[in-house]
TORDREN-375536 format. One line per field, with one value per atom (N, C-alpha, C): residue number from 1; residue in three letters; atom name; x, y, z. Coordinates in nm, 3 decimals, decimal comma, m for minus. Atoms other than C-alpha are relative to their C-alpha. Layout:
nr (NUM:...)
rest (ALA:...)
atom (CA:...)
x (X:...)
y (Y:...)
z (Z:...)
This chain:
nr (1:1:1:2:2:2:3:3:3:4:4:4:5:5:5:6:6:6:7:7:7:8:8:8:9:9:9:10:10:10:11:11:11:12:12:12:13:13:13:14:14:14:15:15:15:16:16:16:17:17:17:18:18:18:19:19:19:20:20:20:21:21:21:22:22:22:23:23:23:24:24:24:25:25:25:26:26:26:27:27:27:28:28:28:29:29:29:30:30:30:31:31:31:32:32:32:33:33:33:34:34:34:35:35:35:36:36:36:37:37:37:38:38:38:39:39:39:40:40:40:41:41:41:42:42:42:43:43:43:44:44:44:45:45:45:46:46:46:47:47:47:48:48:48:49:49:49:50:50:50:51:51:51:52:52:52:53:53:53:54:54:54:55:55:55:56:56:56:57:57:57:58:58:58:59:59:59:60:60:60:61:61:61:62:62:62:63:63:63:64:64:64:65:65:65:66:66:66:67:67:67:68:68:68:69:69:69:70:70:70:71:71:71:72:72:72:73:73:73:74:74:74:75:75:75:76:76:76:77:77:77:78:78:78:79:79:79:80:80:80:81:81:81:82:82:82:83:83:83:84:84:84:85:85:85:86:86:86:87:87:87:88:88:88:89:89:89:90:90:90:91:91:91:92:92:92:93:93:93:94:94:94:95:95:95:96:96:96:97:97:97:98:98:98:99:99:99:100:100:100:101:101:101:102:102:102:103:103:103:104:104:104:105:105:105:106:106:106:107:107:107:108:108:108:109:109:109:110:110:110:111:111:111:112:112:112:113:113:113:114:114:114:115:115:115:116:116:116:117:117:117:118:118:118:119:119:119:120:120:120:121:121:121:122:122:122:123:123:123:124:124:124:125:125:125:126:126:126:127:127:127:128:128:128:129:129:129:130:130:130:131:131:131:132:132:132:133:133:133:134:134:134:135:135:135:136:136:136:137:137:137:138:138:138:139:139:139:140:140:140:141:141:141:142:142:142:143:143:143:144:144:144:145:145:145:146:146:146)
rest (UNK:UNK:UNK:UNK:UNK:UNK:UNK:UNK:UNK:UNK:UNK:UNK:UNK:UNK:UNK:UNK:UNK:UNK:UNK:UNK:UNK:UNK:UNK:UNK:UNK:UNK:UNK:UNK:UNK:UNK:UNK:UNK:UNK:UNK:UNK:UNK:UNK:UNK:UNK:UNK:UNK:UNK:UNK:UNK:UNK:UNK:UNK:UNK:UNK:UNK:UNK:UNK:UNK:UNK:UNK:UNK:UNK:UNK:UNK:UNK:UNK:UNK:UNK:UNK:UNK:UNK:UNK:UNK:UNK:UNK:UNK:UNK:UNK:UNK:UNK:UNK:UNK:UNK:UNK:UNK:UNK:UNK:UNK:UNK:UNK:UNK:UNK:UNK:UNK:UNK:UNK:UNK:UNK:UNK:UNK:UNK:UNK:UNK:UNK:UNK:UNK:UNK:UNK:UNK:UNK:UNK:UNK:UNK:UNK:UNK:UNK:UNK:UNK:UNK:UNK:UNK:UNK:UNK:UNK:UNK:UNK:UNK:UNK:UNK:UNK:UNK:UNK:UNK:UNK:UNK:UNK:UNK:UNK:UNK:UNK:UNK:UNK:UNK:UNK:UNK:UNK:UNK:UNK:UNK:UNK:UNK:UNK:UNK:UNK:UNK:UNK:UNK:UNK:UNK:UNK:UNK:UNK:UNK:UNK:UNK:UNK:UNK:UNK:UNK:UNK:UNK:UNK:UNK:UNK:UNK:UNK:UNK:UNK:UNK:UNK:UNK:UNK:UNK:UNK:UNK:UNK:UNK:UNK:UNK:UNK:UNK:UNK:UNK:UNK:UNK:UNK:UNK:UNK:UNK:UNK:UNK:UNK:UNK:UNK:UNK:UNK:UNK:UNK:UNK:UNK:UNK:UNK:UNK:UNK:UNK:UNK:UNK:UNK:UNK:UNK:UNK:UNK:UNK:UNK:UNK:UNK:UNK:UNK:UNK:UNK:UNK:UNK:UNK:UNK:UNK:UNK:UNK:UNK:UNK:UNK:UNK:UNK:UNK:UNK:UNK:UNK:UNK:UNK:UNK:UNK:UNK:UNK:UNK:UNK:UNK:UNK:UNK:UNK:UNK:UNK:UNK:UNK:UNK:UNK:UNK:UNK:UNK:UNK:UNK:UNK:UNK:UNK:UNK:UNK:UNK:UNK:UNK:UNK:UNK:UNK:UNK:UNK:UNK:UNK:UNK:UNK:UNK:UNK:UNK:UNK:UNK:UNK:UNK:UNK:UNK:UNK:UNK:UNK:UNK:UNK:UNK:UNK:UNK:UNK:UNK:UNK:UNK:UNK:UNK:UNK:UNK:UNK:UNK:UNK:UNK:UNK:UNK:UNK:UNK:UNK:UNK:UNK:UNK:UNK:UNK:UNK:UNK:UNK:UNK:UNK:UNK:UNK:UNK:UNK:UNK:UNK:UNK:UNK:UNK:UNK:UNK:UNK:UNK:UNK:UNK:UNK:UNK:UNK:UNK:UNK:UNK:UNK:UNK:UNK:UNK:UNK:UNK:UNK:UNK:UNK:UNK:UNK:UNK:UNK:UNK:UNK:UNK:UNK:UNK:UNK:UNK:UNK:UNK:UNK:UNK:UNK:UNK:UNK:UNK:UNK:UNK:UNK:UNK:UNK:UNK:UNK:UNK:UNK:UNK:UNK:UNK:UNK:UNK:UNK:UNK:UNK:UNK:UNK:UNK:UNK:UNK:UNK:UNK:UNK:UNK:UNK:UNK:UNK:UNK:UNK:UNK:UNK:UNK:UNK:UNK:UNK:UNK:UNK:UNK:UNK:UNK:UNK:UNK:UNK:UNK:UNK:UNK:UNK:UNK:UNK:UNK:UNK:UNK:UNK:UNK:UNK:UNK:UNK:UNK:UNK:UNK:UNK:UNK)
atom (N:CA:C:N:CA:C:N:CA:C:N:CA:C:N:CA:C:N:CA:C:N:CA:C:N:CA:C:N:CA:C:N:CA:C:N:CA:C:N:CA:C:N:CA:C:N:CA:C:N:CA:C:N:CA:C:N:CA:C:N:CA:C:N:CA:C:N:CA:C:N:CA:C:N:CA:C:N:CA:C:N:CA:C:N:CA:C:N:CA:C:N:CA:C:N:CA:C:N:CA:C:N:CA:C:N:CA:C:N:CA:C:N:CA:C:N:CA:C:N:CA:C:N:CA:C:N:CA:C:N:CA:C:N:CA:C:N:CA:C:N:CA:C:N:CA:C:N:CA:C:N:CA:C:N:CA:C:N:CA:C:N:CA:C:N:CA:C:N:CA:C:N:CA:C:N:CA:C:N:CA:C:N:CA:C:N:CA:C:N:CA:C:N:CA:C:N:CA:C:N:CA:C:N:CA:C:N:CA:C:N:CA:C:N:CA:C:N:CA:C:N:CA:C:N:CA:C:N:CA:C:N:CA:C:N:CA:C:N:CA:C:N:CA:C:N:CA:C:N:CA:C:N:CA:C:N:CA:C:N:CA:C:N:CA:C:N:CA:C:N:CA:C:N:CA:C:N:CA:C:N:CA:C:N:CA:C:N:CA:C:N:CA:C:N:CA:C:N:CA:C:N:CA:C:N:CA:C:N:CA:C:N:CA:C:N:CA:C:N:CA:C:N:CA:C:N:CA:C:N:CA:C:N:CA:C:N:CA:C:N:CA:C:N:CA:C:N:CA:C:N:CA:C:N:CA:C:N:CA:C:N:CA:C:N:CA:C:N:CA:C:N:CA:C:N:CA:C:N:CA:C:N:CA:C:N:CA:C:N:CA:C:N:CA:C:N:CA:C:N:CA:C:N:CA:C:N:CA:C:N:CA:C:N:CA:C:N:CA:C:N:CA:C:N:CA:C:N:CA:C:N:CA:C:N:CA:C:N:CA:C:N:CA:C:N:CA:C:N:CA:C:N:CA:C:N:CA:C:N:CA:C:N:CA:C:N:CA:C:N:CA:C:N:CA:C:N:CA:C:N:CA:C:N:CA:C:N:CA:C:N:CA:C:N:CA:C:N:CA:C:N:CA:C:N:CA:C:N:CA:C)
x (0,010:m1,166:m0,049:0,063:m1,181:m0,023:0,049:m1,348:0,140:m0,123:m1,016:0,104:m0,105:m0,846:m0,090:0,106:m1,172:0,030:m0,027:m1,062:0,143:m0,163:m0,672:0,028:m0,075:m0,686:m0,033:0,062:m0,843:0,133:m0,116:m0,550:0,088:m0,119:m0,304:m0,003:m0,010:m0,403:m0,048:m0,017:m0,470:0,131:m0,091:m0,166:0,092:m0,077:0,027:0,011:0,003:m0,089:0,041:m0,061:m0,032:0,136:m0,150:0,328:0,052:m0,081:0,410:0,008:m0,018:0,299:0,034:m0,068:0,433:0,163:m0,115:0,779:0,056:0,009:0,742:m0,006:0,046:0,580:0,169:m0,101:0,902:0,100:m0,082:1,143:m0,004:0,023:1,000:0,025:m0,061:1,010:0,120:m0,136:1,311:0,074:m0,065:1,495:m0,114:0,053:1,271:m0,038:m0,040:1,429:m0,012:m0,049:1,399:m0,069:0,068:1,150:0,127:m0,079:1,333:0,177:m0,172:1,713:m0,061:0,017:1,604:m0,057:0,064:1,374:m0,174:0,131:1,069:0,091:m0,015:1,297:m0,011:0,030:1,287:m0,177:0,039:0,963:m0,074:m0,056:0,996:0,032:m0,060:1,194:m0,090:0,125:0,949:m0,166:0,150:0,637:0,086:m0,044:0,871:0,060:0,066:0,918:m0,124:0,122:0,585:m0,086:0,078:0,486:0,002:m0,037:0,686:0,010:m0,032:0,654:m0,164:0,153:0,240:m0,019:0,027:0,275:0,041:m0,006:0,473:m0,108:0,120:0,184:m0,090:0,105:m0,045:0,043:m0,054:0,128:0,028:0,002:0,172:m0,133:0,158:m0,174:m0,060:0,076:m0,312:0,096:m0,071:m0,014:m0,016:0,057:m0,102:m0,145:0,056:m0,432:m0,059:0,003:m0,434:0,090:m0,066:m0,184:m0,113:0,110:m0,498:m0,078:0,094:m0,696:0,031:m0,093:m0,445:0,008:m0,009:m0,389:m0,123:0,114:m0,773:m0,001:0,024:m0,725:m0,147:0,148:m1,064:m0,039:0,009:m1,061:m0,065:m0,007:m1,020:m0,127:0,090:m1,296:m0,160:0,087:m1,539:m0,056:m0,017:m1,528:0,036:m0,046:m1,483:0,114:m0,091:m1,366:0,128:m0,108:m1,095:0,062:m0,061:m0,978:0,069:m0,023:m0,928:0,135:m0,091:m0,726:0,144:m0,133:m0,495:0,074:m0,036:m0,451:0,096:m0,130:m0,278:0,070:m0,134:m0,084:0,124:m0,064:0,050:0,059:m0,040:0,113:0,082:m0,072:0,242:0,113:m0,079:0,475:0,116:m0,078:0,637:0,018:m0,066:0,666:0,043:m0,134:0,836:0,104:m0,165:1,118:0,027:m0,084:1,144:0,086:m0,008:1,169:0,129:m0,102:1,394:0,156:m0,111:1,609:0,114:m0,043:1,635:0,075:m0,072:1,730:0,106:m0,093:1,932:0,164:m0,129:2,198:0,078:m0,031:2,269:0,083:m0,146:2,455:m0,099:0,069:2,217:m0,139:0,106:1,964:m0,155:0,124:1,766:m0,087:0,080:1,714:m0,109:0,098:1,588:m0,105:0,087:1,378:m0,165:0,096:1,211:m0,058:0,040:1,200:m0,102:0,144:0,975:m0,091:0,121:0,756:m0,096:0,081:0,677:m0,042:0,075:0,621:m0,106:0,082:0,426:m0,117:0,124:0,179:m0,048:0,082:0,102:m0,084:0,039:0,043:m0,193:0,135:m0,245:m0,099:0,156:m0,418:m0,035:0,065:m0,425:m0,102:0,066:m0,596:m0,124:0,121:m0,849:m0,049:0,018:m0,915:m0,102:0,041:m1,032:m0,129:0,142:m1,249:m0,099:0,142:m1,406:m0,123:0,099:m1,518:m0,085:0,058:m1,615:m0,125:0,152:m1,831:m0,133:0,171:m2,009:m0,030:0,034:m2,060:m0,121:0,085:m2,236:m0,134:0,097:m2,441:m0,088:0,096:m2,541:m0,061:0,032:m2,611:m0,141:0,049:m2,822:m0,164:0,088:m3,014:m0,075:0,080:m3,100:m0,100:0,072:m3,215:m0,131:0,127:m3,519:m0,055)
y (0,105:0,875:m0,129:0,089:0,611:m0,037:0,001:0,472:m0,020:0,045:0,366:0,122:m0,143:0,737:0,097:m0,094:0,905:m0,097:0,021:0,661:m0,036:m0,011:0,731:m0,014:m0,010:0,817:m0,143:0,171:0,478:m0,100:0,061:0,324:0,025:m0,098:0,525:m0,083:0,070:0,417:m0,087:0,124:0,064:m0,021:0,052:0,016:0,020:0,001:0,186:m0,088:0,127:m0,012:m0,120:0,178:m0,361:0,043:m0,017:m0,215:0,011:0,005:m0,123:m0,095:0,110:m0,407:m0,143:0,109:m0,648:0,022:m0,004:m0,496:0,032:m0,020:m0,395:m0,127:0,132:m0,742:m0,072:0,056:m0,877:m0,018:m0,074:m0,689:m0,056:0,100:m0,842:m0,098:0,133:m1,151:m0,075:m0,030:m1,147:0,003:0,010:m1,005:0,037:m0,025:m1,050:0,135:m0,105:m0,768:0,144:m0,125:m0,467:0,120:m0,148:m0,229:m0,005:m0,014:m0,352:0,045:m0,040:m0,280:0,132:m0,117:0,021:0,113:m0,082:0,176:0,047:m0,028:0,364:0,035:m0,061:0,466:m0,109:0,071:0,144:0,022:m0,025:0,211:0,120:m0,129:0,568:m0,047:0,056:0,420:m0,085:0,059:0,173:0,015:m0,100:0,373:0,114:m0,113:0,623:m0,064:0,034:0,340:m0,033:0,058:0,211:0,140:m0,160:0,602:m0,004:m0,053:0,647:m0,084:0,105:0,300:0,020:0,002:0,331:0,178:m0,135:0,716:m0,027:0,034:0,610:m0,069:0,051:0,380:0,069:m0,090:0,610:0,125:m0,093:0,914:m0,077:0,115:0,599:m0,008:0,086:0,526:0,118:m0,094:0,873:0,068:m0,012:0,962:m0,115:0,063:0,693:m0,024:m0,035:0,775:0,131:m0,156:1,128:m0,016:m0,005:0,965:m0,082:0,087:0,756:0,122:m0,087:1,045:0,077:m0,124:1,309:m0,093:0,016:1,058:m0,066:0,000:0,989:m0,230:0,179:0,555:m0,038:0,023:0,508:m0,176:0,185:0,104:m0,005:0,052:0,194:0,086:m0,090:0,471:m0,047:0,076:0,167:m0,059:0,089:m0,063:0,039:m0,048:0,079:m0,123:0,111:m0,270:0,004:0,003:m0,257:0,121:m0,119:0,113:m0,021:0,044:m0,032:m0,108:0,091:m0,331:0,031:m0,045:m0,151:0,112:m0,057:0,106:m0,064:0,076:m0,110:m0,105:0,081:m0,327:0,089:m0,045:m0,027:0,114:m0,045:0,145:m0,118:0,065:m0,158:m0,052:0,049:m0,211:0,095:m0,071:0,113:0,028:m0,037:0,113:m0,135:0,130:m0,261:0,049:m0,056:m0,109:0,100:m0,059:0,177:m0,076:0,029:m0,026:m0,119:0,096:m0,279:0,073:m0,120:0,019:0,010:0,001:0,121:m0,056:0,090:m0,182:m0,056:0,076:m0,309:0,063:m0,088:m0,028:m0,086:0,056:m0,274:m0,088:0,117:m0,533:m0,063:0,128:m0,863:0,045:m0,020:m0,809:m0,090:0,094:m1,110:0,041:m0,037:m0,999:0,132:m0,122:m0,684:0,008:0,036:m0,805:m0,118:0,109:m1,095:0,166:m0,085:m0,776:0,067:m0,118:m0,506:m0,090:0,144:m0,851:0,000:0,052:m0,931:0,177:m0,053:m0,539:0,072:m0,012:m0,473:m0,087:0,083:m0,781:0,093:m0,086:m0,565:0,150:m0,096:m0,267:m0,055:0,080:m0,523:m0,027:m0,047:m0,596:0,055:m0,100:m0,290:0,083:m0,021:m0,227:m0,063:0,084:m0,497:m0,007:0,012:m0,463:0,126:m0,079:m0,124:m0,001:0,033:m0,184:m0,168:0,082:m0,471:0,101:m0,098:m0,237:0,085:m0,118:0,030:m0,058:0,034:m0,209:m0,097:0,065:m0,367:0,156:m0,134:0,010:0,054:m0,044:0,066:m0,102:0,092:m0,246:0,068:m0,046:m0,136:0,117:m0,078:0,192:0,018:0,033:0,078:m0,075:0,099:m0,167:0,122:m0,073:0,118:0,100:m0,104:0,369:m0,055:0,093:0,077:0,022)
z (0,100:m1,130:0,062:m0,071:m0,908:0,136:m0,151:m0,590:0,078:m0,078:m0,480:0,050:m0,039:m0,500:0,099:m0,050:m0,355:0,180:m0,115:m0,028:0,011:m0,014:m0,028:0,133:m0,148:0,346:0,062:m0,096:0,442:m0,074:0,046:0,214:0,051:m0,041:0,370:0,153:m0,123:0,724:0,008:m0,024:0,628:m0,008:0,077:0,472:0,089:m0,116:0,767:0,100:m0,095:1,009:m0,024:0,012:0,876:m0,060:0,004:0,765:0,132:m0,130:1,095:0,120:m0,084:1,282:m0,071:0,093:1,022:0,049:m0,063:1,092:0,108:m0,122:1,410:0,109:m0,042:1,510:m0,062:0,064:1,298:0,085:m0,094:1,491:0,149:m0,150:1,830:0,029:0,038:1,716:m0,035:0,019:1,608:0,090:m0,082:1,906:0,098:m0,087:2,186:0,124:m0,069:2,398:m0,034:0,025:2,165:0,130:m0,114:2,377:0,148:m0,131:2,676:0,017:0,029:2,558:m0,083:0,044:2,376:0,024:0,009:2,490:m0,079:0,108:2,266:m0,134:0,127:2,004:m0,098:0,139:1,768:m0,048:0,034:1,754:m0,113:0,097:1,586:m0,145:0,129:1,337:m0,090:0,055:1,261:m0,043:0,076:1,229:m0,105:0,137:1,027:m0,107:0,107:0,802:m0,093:0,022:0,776:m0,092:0,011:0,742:m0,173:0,188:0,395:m0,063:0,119:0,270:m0,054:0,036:0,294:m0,069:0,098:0,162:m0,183:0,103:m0,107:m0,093:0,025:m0,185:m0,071:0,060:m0,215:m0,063:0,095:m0,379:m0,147:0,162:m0,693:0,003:0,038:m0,680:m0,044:0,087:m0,721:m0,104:0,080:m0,945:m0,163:0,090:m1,198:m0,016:0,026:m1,159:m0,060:0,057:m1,256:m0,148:0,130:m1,583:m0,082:0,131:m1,705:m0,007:0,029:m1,656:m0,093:0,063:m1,833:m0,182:0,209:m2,164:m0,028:0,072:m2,162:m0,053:0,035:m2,168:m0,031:0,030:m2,347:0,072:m0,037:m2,274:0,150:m0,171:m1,863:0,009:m0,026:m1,907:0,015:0,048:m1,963:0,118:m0,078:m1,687:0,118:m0,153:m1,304:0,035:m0,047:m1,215:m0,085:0,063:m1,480:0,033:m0,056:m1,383:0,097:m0,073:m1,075:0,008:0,082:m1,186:m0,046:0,053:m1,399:0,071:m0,106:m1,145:0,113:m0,123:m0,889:m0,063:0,051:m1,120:m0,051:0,040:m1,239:0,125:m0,112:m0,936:0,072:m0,057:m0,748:m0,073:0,092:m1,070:0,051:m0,034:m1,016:0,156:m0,182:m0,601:m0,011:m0,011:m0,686:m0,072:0,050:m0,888:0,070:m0,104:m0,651:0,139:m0,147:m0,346:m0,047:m0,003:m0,523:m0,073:m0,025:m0,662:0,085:m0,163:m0,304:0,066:m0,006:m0,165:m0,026:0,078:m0,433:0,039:m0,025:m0,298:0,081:m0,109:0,037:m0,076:0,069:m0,223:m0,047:0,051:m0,280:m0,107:0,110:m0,590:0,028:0,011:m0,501:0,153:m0,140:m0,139:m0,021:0,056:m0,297:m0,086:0,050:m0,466:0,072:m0,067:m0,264:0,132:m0,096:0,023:m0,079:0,086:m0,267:0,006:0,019:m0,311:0,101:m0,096:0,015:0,048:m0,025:0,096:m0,079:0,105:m0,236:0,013:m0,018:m0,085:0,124:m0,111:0,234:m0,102:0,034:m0,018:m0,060:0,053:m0,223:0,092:m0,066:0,084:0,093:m0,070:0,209:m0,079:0,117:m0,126:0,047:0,035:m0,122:0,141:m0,097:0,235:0,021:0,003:0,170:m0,115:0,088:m0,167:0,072:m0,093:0,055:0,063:m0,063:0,308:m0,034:0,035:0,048:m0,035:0,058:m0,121:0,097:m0,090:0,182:0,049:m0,057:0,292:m0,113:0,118:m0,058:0,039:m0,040:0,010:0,111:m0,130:0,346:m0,036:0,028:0,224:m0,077:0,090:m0,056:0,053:m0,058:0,164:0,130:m0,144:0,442:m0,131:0,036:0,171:m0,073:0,041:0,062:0,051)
């Protein structure tokens, strides 16, 4: 349906990466010492969040893409750029109530909430980071085959 599901794996391992060195980098910062008092294992942990926060990601993205496709949204069938659009508002709608769900178990509502926020903005531009690239790739593409 759209350019954005046809490059899932480039979403997948943008989105990993700047998750894991967002909380990874966090984590360092934070307590200076971890590698050195721990070891390699915080890292583990932290790529095996990063893993299933950026899968999640993308299992919503082609999951609500395959539901515009299935009930036929004439409006989104119009407009690529709008497919697009409503695609990740509606995907990042539902991985913010999972993640604040989730969260919300630990006790504080608002922390769980400000936390889905700020990692629902790594999910966006791991989005737009990727339809950049796709569309200077089209460009270039476009411009070699002249």
């Amino acid at each position: 349906m759209s350019r954005l599901i046809r490059r899932w794996r480039a979403v997948l391992f943008v989105d990993f990466t700047l998750k894991f060195f967002i909380f990874y980098g966090g984590a360092v910062l934070i307590s200076l010492g971890v590698i050195i008092v721990e070891g390699m294992r915080p890292v583990i942990y932290f790529a095996g969040l990063a893993a299933s926060l950026a899968a999640l990601n993308v299992v919503l993205l082609v999951l609500v893409s395959r539901m515009f496709v299935w009930r036929r949204f004439q409006v989104l069938m119009w407009n690529s750029a709008l497919q697009v659009a409503a695609l990740v508002i509606c995907a990042t709608a539902i991985f913010d109530a999972i993640v604040t769900a989730v969260l919300s178990l630990r006790g504080s509502l608002q922390w769980a909430v400000d936390s889905s926020l700020f990692i629902s903005v790594t999910n966006l531009v791991s989005i737009v980071v990727v339809l950049l690239f796709d569309a200077a790739l089209r460009i270039v593409c476009r411009r070699i085959e002249r």
